[in-house]
C-alpha positions in Angstrom: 59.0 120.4 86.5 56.3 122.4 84.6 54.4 122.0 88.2 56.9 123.7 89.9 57.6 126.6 87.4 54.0 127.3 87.5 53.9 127.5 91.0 56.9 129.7 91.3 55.2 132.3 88.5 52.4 132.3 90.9 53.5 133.1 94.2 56.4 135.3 92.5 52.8 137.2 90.9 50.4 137.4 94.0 53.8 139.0 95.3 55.0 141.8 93.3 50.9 142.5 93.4 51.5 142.7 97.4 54.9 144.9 96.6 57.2 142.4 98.1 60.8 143.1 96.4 61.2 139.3 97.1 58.5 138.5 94.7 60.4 139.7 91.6 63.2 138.1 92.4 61.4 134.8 92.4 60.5 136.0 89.0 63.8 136.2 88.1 65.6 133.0 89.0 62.6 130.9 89.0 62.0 132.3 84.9 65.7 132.0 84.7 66.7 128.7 85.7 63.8 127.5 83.6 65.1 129.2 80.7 68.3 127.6 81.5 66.8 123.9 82.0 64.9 124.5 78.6 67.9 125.7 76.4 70.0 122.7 77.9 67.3 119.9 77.2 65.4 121.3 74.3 66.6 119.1 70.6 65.6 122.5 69.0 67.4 125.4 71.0 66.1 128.1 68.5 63.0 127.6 69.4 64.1 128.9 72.9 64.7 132.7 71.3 61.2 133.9 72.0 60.9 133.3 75.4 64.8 134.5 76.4 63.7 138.3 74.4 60.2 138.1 76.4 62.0 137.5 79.3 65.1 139.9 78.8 61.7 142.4 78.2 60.3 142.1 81.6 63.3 142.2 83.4 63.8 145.1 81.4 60.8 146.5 83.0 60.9 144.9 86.3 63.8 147.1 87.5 63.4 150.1 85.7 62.9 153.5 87.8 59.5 153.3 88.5 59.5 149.8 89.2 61.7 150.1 92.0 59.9 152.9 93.7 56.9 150.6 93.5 58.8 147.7 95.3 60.6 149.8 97.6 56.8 152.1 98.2 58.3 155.4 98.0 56.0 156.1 95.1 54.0 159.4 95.6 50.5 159.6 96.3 49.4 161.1 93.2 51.5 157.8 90.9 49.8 155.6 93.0 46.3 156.8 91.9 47.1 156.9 88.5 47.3 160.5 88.4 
């Protein structure tokens, strides 16, 4: 399992570097399922609120404004150059 949820965290990475729209989504239900698995199995589910708000956080910030004109490219020249 931990295998695979690394794996998933990096492809879903080297992707939303590349822009692919695809890639967060990976993010999304790859980070969710595994939050899932670990709140179902885990003998101490408190433990489990720390990563749920990090990950309710990015979210956040994966499909905010900006982020989708990143994903989708229409971002303007000057935002691309950090200007």
């Amino acid at each position: 399992m931990t295998y695979v949820g690394l794996l998933i965290m990096l492809v879903s990475g080297f992707a939303m570097l590349k822009r692919q729209n695809w890639g967060r989504w990976l993010y999304v239900i790859g980070a969710g399922i595994g939050l899932l698995v670990g709140i179902v199995t885990s003998p101490m589910r408190e433990a489990m609120i720390p990563g749920f708000v990090f990950y309710v956080v990015v979210v956040f910030f994966l499909f905010r404004r900006r982020a989708n004109e990143y994903f989708s490219g229409t971002e303007s020249a000057g935002d691309a150059q950090g200007a």
